[in-house]
N, C-alpha and C positions, 0 to 999 in steps of 0.2 A: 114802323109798319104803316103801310098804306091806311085809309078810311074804309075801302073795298073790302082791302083782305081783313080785317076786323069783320067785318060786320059777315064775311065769307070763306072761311079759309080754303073751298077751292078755287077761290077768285083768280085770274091771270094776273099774275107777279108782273110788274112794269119792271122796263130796263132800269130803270133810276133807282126801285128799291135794290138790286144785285147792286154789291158791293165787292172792288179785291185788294183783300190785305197786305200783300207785292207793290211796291210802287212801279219798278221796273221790269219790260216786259220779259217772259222767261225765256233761256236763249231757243230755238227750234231745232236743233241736232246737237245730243249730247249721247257720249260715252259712257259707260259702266265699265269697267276693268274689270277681268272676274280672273279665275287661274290659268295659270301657262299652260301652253299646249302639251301634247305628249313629247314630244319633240325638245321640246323646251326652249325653241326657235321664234315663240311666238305666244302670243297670250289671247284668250276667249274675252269677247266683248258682245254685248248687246248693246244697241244702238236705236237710238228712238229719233226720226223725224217726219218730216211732211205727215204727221198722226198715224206712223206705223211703227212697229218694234223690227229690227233688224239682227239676226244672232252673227256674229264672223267673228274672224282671226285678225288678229292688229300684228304684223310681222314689219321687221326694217327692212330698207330697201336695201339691197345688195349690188356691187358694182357687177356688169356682164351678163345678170341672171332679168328674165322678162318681167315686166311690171305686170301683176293679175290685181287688179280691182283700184281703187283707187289710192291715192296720195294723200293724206290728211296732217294736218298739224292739232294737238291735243293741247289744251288748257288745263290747268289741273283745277278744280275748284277752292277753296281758301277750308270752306265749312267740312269739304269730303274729296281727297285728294285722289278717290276713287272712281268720280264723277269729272266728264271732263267737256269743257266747251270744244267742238269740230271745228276747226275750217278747212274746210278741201280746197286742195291748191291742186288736183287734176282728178277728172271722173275721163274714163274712157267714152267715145262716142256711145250713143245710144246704135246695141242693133249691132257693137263691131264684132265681128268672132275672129278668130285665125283662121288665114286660109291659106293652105299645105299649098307647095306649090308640084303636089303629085296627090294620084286616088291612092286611097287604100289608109293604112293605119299610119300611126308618125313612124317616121324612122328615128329613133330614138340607140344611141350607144354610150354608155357610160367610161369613165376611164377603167372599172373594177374589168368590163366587158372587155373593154381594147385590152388591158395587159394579158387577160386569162386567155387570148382569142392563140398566141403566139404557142400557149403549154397545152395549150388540148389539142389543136391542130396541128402544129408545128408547119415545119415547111414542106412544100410538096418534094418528095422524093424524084431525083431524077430519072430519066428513061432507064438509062443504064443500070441501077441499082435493081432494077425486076426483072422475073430469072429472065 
């Protein structure tokens, strides 16, 4: 302890008296694993960097299907295999969103959609078949 802060203990702490017990520094984006989604397609994470906490989903990437948020590769830790060092190998532009190339809502059709479309509608009936 300083001469100062003796003689003062609300004296201003000099950098040199702070000490850190870490020799190396701690990594800046890490993971938390927490439990799978509902789904069970994907698992709940909290994610801490640039000094903010971050809640989201850690899902695989699927061949065909659109990439939403970014790309990451996971570290597991040694001490806490629950804890995991980030390195993102793609963040989407800053600002991108989708854009529809029509107004109005997505046109969205599922395969459940297309097969059922055939048993409720069926086909149009011909001229001839109305009296």
């Amino acid at each position: 302890m300083s001469d100062a802060r003796a003689k003062d203990p609300l004296a201003k702490v000099e950098p040199a008296d702070v000490t850190t017990t870490s020799t190396a520094a701690p990594a800046k984006d890490i993971v938390l694993l927490g439990p799978p989604t509902a789904d069970g397609a994907g698992i709940h994470v909290l994610r801490a960097r640039d000094e903010r906490i971050e809640a989201g989903e850690l899902r695989g990437l699927q061949e065909g299907r659109p990439i939403t948020g970014e790309i990451v590769t996971l570290q597991p830790r040694q001490d806490n295999p629950r804890l995991c060092d980030v390195k993102q190998s793609y963040s989407p532009p800053a600002g991108a969103t989708l854009q529809l190339g029509h107004k109005g809502p997505a046109k969205v059709a599922t395969e459940a959609y297309r097969e059922g479309w055939d048993e409720v509608f069926g086909t149009k009936p011909s001229s001839k078949d109305l009296n």
